[in-house]
C-alpha positions, 0 to 999 in steps of 0.5 A, a space after each residue: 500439419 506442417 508436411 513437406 509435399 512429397 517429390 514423385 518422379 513424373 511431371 505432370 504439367 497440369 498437377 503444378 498448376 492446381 497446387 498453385 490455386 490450392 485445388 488440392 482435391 483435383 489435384 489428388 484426383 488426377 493424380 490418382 489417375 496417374 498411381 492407376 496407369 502406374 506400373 505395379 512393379 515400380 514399387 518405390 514410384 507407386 509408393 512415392 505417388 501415394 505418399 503425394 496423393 495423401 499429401 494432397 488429400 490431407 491439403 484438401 481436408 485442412 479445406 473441408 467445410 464440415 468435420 465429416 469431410 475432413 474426417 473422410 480425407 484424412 482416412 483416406 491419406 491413412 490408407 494411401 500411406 499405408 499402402 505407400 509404406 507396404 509398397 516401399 517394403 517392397 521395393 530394393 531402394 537403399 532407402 526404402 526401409 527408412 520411406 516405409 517408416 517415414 510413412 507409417 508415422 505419417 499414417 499414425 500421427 494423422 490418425 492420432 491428429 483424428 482420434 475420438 479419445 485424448 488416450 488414443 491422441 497420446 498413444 498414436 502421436 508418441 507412436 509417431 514419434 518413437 518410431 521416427 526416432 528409432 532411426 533417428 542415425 539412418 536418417 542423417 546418413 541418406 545419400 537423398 538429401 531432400 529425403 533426408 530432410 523430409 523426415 528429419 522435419 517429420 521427426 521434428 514436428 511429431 517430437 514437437 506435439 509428443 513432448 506436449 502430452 508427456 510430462 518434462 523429464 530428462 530423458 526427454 529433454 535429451 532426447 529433444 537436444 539430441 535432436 536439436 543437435 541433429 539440425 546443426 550438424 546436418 541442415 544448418 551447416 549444410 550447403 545441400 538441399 532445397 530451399 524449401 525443404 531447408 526452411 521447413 526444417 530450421 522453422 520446426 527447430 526454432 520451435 523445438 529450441 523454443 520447447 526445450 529452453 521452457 523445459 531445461 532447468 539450468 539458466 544459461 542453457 535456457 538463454 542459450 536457447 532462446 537465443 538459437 530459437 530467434 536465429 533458426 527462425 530468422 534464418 528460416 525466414 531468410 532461406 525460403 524461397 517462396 514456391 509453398 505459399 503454405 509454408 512461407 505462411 507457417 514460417 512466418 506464424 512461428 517465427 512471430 510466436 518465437 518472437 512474442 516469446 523472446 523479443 516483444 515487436 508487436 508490429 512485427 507479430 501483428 503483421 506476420 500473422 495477418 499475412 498468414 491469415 491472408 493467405 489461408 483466407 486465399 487458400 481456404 487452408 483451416 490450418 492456417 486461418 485458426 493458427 493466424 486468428 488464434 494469434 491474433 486473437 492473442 494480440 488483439 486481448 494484449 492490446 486491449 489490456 493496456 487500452 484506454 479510451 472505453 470506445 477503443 477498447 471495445 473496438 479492439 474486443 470486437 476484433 479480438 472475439 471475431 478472431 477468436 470466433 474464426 479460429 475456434 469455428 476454423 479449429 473445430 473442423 480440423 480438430 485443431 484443438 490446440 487453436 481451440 484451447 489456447 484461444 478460449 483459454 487465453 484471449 476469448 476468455 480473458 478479454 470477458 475478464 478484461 471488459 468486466 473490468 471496464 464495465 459500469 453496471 453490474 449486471 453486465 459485469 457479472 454477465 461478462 464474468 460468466 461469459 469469461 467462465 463459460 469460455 474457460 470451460 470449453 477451453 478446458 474440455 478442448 485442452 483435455 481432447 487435444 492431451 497437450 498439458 500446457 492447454 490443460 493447464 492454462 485452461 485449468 489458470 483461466 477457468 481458476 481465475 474467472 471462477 473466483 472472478 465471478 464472486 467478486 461482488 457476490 454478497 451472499 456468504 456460502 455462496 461466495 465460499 461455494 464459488 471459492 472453493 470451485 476456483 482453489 480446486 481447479 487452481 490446484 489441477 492448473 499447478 500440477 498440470 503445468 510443473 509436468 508440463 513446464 516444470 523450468 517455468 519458475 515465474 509461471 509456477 510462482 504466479 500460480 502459486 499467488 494466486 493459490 495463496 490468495 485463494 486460501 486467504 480468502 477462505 480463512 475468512 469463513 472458518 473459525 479458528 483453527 481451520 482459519 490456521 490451517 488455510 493461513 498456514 498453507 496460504 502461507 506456504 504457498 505465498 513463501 514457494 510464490 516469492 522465492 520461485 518469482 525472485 529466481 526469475 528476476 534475479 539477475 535478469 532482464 526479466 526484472 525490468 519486466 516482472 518487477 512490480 508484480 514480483 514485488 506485489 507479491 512480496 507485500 500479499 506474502 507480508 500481509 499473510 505473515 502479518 495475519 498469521 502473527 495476529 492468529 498466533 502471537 508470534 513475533 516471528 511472523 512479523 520479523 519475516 513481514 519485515 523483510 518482505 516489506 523492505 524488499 517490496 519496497 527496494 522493488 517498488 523503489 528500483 522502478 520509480 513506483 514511489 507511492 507503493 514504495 512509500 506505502 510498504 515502508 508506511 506498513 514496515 514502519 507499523 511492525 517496528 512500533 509493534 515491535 517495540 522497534 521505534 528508532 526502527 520505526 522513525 526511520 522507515 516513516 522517514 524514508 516514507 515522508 521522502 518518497 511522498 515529497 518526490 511525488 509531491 514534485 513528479 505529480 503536481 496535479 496532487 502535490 497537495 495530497 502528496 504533501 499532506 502524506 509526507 507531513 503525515 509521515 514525518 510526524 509519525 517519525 517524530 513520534 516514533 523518536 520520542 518513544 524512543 527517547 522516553 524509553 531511554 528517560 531521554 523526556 526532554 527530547 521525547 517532548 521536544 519531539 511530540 511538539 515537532 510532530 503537532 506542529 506537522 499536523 496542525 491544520 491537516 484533518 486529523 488535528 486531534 492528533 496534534 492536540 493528542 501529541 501536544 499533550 504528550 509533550 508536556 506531559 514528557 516535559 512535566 517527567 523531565 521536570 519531575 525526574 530532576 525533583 523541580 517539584 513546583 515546576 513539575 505541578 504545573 507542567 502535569 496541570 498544562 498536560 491536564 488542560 491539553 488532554 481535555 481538549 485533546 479529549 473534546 476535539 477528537 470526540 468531536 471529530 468522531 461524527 464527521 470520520 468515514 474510515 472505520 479504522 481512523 473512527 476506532 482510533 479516534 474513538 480511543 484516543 478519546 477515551 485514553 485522554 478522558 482517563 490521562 485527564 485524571 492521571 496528569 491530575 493525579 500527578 500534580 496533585 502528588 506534587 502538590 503534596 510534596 510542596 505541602 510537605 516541604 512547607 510542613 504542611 502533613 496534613 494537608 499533604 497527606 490529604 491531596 496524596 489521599 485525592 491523588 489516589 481516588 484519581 488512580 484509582 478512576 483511571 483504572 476502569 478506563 484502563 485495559 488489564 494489561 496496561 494497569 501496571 504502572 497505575 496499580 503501582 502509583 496508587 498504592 505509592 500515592 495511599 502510601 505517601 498518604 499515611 506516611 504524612 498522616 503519620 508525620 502529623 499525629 507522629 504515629 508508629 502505628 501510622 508509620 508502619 501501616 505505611 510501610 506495608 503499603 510501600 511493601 506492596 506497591 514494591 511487589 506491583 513495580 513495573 521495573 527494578 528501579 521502582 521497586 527499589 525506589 517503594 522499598 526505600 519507602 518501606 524502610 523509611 517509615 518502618 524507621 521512623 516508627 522505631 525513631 517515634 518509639 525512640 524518642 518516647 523511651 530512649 531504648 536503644 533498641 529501637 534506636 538500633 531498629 531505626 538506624 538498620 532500617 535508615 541504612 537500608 533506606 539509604 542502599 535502596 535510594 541508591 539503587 534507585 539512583 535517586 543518589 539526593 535522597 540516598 544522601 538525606 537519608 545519610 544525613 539523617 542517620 548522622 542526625 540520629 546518632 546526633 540525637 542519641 549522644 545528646 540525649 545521653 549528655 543530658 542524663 549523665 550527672 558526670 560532666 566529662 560523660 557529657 562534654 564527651 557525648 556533646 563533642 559525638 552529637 557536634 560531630 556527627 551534626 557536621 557530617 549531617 551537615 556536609 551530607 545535607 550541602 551535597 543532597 543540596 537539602 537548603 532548609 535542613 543544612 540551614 536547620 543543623 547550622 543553627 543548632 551547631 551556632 547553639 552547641 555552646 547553649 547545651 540545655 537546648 541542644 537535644 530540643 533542638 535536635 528533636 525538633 529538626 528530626 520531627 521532619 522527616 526525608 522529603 524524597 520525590 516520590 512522583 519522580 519514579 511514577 512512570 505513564 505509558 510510553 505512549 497511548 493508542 495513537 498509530 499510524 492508521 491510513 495506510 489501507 485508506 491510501 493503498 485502496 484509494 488506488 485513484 486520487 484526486 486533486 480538485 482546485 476553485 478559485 479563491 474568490 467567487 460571486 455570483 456574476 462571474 463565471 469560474 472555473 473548476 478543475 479536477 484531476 484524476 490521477 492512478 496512483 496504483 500500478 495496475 490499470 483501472 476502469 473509470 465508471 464516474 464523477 459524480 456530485 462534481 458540483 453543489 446544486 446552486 452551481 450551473 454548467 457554463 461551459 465544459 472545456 475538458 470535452 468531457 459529458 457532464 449531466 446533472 453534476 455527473 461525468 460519465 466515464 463508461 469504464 474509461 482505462 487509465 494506466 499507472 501515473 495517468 491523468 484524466 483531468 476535467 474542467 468546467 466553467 459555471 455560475 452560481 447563486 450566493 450563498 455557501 457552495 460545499 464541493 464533495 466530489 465522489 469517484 467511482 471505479 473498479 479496482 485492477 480485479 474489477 471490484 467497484 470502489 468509491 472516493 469521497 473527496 474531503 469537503 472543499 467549500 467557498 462562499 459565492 458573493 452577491 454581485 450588489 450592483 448600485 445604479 447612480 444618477 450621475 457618473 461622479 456619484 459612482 466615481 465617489 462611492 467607489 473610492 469611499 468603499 475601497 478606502 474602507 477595505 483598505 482601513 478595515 482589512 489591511 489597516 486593522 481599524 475597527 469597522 466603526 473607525 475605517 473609511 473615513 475620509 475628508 472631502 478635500 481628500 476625496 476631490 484630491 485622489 478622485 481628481 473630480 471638481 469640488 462641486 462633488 461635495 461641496 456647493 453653496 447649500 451645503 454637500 455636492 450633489 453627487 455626494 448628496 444623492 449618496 448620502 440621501 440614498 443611505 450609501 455614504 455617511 457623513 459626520 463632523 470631526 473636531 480638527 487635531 489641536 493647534 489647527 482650529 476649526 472642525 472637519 467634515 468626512 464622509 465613508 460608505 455605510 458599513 452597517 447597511 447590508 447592501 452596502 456590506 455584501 458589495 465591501 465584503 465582496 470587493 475585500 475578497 477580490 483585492 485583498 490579496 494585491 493589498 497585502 502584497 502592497 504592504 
């Protein structure tokens, strides 16, 4: 509606004056008069005096006080400009033909303006604008400058609400750049024409370079022309000179709307549209009356976004409906639909959304959420009449998101996914609505695009699996388009500092999607790329010091490393976790405490992800070492279960050290040190169960339980193999093969506490452990039969190795006892055969134990084998007859005996190097030599059969929490006093702290303090009723602090302080904190009365040198406070006559000792001294007197320790 007032050849004196007060009706009326008197054949003056008639009736409609009314002015400025365009046709001006043009769209834009159809609106706007732009060359060469300018500023404004209803393409766009370029050459250049015409052409060009920037899709362009639109608009506001109080006014409503756009001055907006308003309010011009509060009904919901304080809030949510009110009842008179639209959609709309954010109870919550969908639908059906795509798809976004809003506490299942399927259809309708209508828009598309993604992640919840795919699949490809869409923004803009947390808020949602698509379908692939979404998350999140959400993603990265296996990875990532908590610890004192137990919590997850890295490289020392570091950080915190859990692992990681090293006694008792720690990890975390709220850390602890229960008997069942071994060492087989025989019933146990796919290393154990047992069964009766049977349980255990080396190590095994069967056999019958048997099998032994790097027993078995040939040419020797035959197999059997020898010295095998040098010292004694040798060959190989036996890594132990600590988005940090008593008031203070970065509603505190404790006096200002601050939705944005303090009193007795918060998240859904129990035992003040002030002065002496024995000396209460009475007259500077008088005590202690307060006994003096020594100290044992000590000791021990 911004025309340009015609300039008609006459003056008219009283004409001047009614334009000036806005009497644009009289005005139309005398000048009808004037167009009556006119000559008819001057067609060009009568043509030029309708065209200002229609100017002025359509000024006077933009005042009409009914639709009708407006209706019937602006058909009557059709049919003048009509007639107008007839009558310029007719007339022989050089630029007839362009006015009669320039008319005709006049004629049609105002009937499109009016029409009863959007398809009607289009057709007759893109008329309008064709036909203008056809002539667009004819335009620029008019000799009449202010002509020129009149319909350049038309063309301009018809191009402005044609290119609103047709979707971007690039002839369009050049068609808008040529236009553009038309301004430059021709008006901004130009030294010619009025002020005003001028001004009114560069304001519609801001606006059209504003248009273009939003539809070109080459960056530098874009910024180039945001840059052009600021300029042409400052520079409209320069040149006009003020004499169209309704242009001065437009000038200053588009150059705010160029700024809001392009710079952000809230001030500067806020104060040009209420001068716009002010002077349509003046003028009764609707136009300018919806524009303005439509403006400023968009100022009004901004500010009310970032509002704190609930009063002021609400103050700004009244100004911001009244706006909204006077532009939606101004719109709708004029059919100014767009106003009617935008307003509805955008700030009447979205300030329901806002204030159900902030409201306490739900019924007004739901009842502003509805409100928010009923605005959004009547924006719709405006943006539909007014056929602008950007209207219909905003309409489309805000109606989309109230709509999902509106369920966000719905509990009913089918109808929760009713609503959300409403919200996804018309998500979808706002997406393909706004790439037609600003298809350069990329952060605006990504942002449509998170929230379809959000959408269909929410109705996955409902279906079962392979529809549940589906919508993650499409979720998942929206969230991808989302991402890479934002980052095109950002990247390498401004726009990052303003569009950065939220572009990195998006990194996480697609991450987590990533993360759920992993769960549905086992691909790793998906957590590869939660990865990489994660870390950028966190570089964004990093880049602007938002350090908890930056902490929180690399919590969640650090979780998919250990998924992965990834635990050097994984220690990392909760490394630079722990990092950034510590520098939260230090920017935000008020929760220093909470920051610092989560940077504690994260560094031992980095320690624990270490030792699961070094155990996987057999690395156990530092794994134990590790596991110790990580209990130790835990110690003391609310989850000490995991610190008993992960001190049992580091001594269980000690114990395999030990045992990988064959220190066999040391390695029996670190596996039964892990057994007591398991238990107790096994009762701590059992019962803690009862005492956890989170359902997540209650299923951790559950597990960890369990799995302790059954590593109990797993470190038992170790020991006990080594126990065997000890046995077996001492020759003990029997015994031996009995606690490798209990070792198995233990395996055996755990394997119906195991999940199946854990139970790998166990089967293999037990069926080592049933071997072993056998195979020292088999020693003791020296059994063939035994050994073999042995040798198949080896063979099998080999088959169910969880690795090569352990399988080598059971086929070793195997080989071993099928050689001692056939050396049994041999020793019965001397067959050569069987000594060839027991020789290939030996061999065999030897190369397995070898490939098993278990190089000690390859040596053994070496060494055995030379004992064997040792025992062959000994045997030979004693059934030869010859004695040179048998002084030959004596010299082999020495022989090899040496080479055992040496073999058994490298293995560093003490009892068997000892056992061959006795039967060397002996060769001479050759009747014996053979006994000997069989006797020596009779033990077997002791090869460490525990030392290859491998656990899990790890057990069910994870870092949980995370989802706890990210939708705990208002921490708390609550502080008492030390000591408390009954008659001193004290403090307490708590603090609330947002630790998110988006603002939240405070609803309220509730259970501030325990029943027994009354308010004194609130010194925050707060309203604090029945234990219970109220809030009323109070905002608190991002690191803000709402802090609360209040003086009480209380009775004696134990006070339990568990605070609870109510608040509704940034999406407006109520969340509860539960504060951890804090709690402090309140004194009673056990005030004596004394008969006299002495009595006093005494008794409270005898009570502080009672704490200070008791407390600070470590005395025995029975030995503390003893003092003799020239002391107590000494250090109380009283007279003797306290204590002492001719009938015995003073009477002040008298009155003290008949009272029960103080006691007093004879002690017998140190030797040498003689004589005997009268004391006295308060009467511990009395509970008055108790109470008083015990609450004296609270209020002074800290001094008194400070004094040692």
């Amino acid at each position: 509606m911004l025309f340009c007032r015609p300039i008609i050849p006459l003056r008219i004196d009283e004409l001047q004056s009614l334009e000036e007060r806005g009497e644009w009706g009289a005005a139309a009326d005398r000048l009808q008069l004037v167009r009556d008197e006119a000559s008819r054949e001057d067609s060009a003056s009568i043509a030029s005096i309708e065209g200002t008639i229609a100017y002025f009736l359509l000024r006077s409609g933009l005042q009409a006080e009914n639709q009708p009314d407006f209706d019937k002015k602006v058909s009557q400025a059709v049919v003048l400009l009509k007639s107008a365009a007839e009558h310029y046709s007719k007339s022989r001006q050089a630029d007839s033909r362009i006015s009669a043009t320039a008319c005709k769209a006049r004629a049609e834009f105002l009937l499109g303006w009016t029409s009863a159809t959007p398809s009607s609106r289009v057709r007759l706007l893109a008329q309008a604008y064709t036909s203008l732009e056809a002539i667009s060359a004819g335009i620029i060469h008019l000799d009449n400058v202010e002509l020129q300018y009149s319909i350049l500023g038309d063309l301009i404004l018809y191009a402005l609400e044609w290119s609103s209803t047709v979707p971007c393409s690039g002839s369009s766009t050049t068609s808008l750049v040529n236009l553009l370029s038309i301004v430059d050459k021709n008006v901004v250049s130009s030294p010619n024409g009025s002020a005003r015409e001028k001004s009114r052409v560069l304001c519609l060009a801001a606006q059209l370079a504003r248009q273009i920037s939003f539809w070109t899709l080459d960056d530098q362009v874009q910024t180039e022309l945001t840059g052009k639109a600021v300029r042409l608009a400052r520079l409209s506001k320069q040149m006009n000179d003020g004499t169209d109080p309704f242009l001065t006014a437009a000038i200053d409503l588009l150059l705010g709307l160029v700024l809001v756009d392009f710079e952000s001055n809230p001030d500067i907006e806020d104060s040009l549209w209420r001068g716009a308003l002010e002077v349509g309010r003046k003028f009764g011009d609707r136009y300018l009356i919806a524009w303005s509060s439509s403006l400023l009904s968009y100022s009004m919901e901004w500010k009310l976004s970032e509002a704190e304080e609930p009063g002021h809030a609400e103050r700004l949510a009244e100004d911001c409906f009244l706006f909204g009110d006077e532009a939606v009842r101004n719109g709708s008179i004029i059919r100014f639909h767009h106003a009617i639209a935008s307003t509805q959609a955008g700030p009447v709309s979205g300030s329901y959304y806002l204030l159900a954010l902030q409201a306490a109870e739900r019924t007004k919550r739901q009842e502003l959420r509805e409100k928010a969908v009923k605005g959004a639908r009547l924006a719709l059906e405006s943006a539909k009449a007014s056929g602008c795509l950007l209207d219909i798809s905003n309409s489309f976004h805000s109606l989309s998101r109230s709509v999902e809003a509106s369920c966000v506490e719905e509990s009913d299942k089918s109808r929760r996914r009713a609503i959300l399927a409403e919200a996804l259809a018309l998500r979808k309708l706002a997406i393909n609505n706004q790439r037609l209508a600003l298809p350069s828009d990329k952060w605006g598309h990504g942002v449509q695009l998170h929230y379809l993604a959000t959408l269909l992640s929410e109705l996955a919840v409902f279906e079962n699996r392979r529809p549940r795919e589906r919508l993650l699949s499409r979720a998942l490809k929206a969230s991808s388009m989302c991402v890479e869409s934002c980052s095109a923004t950002t990247e390498g803009s401004e726009e990052r500092e303003k569009y950065g947390a939220h572009l990195a808020r998006y990194w996480e949602t697609h991450a987590s999607l990533l993360e759920q698509f992993n769960s549905e379908t086992g691909k790793q692939i998906f957590l590869d790329g939660a990865l990489v979404a994660y870390r950028k998350a966190a570089q964004i999140y990093s880049g602007r010091r938002l350090l908890s959400h930056a902490a929180s993603t690399l919590w969640r990265a650090g979780n998919i490393y250990h998924l992965l296996g990834m635990h050097e990875d994984s220690s990392r990532e909760f490394g630079r976790s722990a990092e950034y908590y510590s520098m939260l610890e230090k920017e935000i004192p008020h929760l220093s405490q909470h920051f610092h137990v989560l940077a504690s919590y994260m560094r031992a997850w980095s320690e624990v992800e270490g030792a699961h890295e070094a155990h996987l490289k057999g690395e156990y020392a530092a794994a134990s070492e590790r596991y110790r570091k990580a209990s130790i950080l835990l110690q003391n915190s609310h989850r000490d279960y995991l610190s008993a859990s992960f001190l049992a692992w580091a001594s269980i990681e000690h114990a395999e050290e030990l045992s990988r090293k064959e220190n066999i006694a040391e390695s029996f008792e670190a596996f039964q040190e892990a057994a007591s720690l398991f238990e107790k990890c096994e009762s701590e975390a059992s019962g803690r169960l009862a005492g956890l709220e989170d359902t997540e850390e209650r299923l951790m602890a559950k597990r960890i339980a369990t799995f302790s229960e059954s590593h109990v008997s797993y470190c038992r069942a170790r020991a006990m193999l080594d126990h065997g071994l000890l046995e077996e060492a001492k020759g003990d087989y029997v015994s031996a093969s009995r606690l490798h025989e209990r070792a198995s019933d233990l395996f055996q146990s755990t394997l119906s506490r195991d999940p199946i796919d854990e139970r790998a290393d166990v089967l293999f154990a037990l069926d080592l452990s049933k071997g072993w047992s056998v195979l020292c069964a088999a020693r003791a009766d020296s059994d063939p039969r035994e050994y073999l049977r042995a040798a198949k349980l080896f063979k099998a255990a080999a088959g169910k190795s969880p690795n090569v080396r352990s399988g080598q190590y059971a086929m070793g095994n195997r080989f071993l006892s099928e050689a001692l069967a056939s050396e049994t056999r041999f020793a019965v019958s001397a067959d050569p055969k069987l000594y060839r048997t027991a020789k290939r099998c030996l061999k065999n032994a030897s190369t397995c134990y070898s490939r098993a790097n278990m190089d000690r027993s390859s040596l053994i078995v070496d060494a055995r084998l030379s004992l064997l040939d040792a025992s062959l040419y000994s045997t030979r020797a004693e059934a030869s007859p010859d004695p040179r035959r048998r002084m030959r197999n004596l010299s082999l059997a020495e022989r090899c005996l040496r080479h055992s020898l040496q073999l058994y010295k490298r293995a560093g095998d003490r009892w068997n190097q000892q056992e061959v040098e006795k039967i060397l010292g002996k060769v001479s004694e050759r009747k014996r030599l053979g006994r000997l040798l069989r006797e020596t060959l009779e033990r077997p190989v002791v090869a460490s059969h525990a030392s290859l036996i491998s656990g899990p890594a790890y057990g069910p132990e994870s870092a949980i929490g995370i989802t706890q600590v990210e939708q705990r988005i208002v921490q708390a940090q609550l502080d008492l006093p030390d000591d408390v008593s009954d008659d001193e008031p004290f403090t307490v203070n708590l603090a609330l702290v947002n630790v998110g970065n988006a603002p939240v509603s405070l609803l309220q505190l509730a259970d501030l303090l325990p029943i027994q404790v009354k308010v004194v006096k609130v010194n925050s200002g707060h309203l604090v009723r029945d234990s219970i601050v109220d809030f009323a939705g109070k905002r608190l944005q991002p690191k803000a602090i709402e802090s609360i303090s209040v003086s009480c009193l209380s009775t004696p007795g134990l006070l339990e302080f568990k605070p609870r918060i109510v608040y509704l998240d940034g999406q407006g859904k109520p969340e509860t904190h539960q504060l951890a129990a804090l709690a402090r035992y309140s004194l009673s003040h056990a005030t004596f009365e004394f008969e006299t002030p002495n009595s006093g002065a005494v008794f409270h002496f005898l009570a502080s040198e009672f704490v200070r024995d008791y407390m600070v000396g470590h005395l025995a209460s029975g030995d503390s406070g003893w003092r003799s009475f020239p002391m107590i007259v000494r250090k109380t500077k009283l007279p003797r006559s306290t204590v002492y008088s001719p009938r015995g005590l003073g009477t002040p202690l008298a009155e003290l000792v008949r009272r029960g307060l103080v006691e007093v006994r004879i002690f017998v003096s140190q030797p040498g001294r003689g004589g005997r020594v009268q004391r006295a100290r308060v009467s511990y044992d009395k509970n008055p007197v108790r109470i008083f000590i015990d609450r004296l000791a609270m209020k002074t021990g800290v001094t008194q320790s400070r004094t040692l």
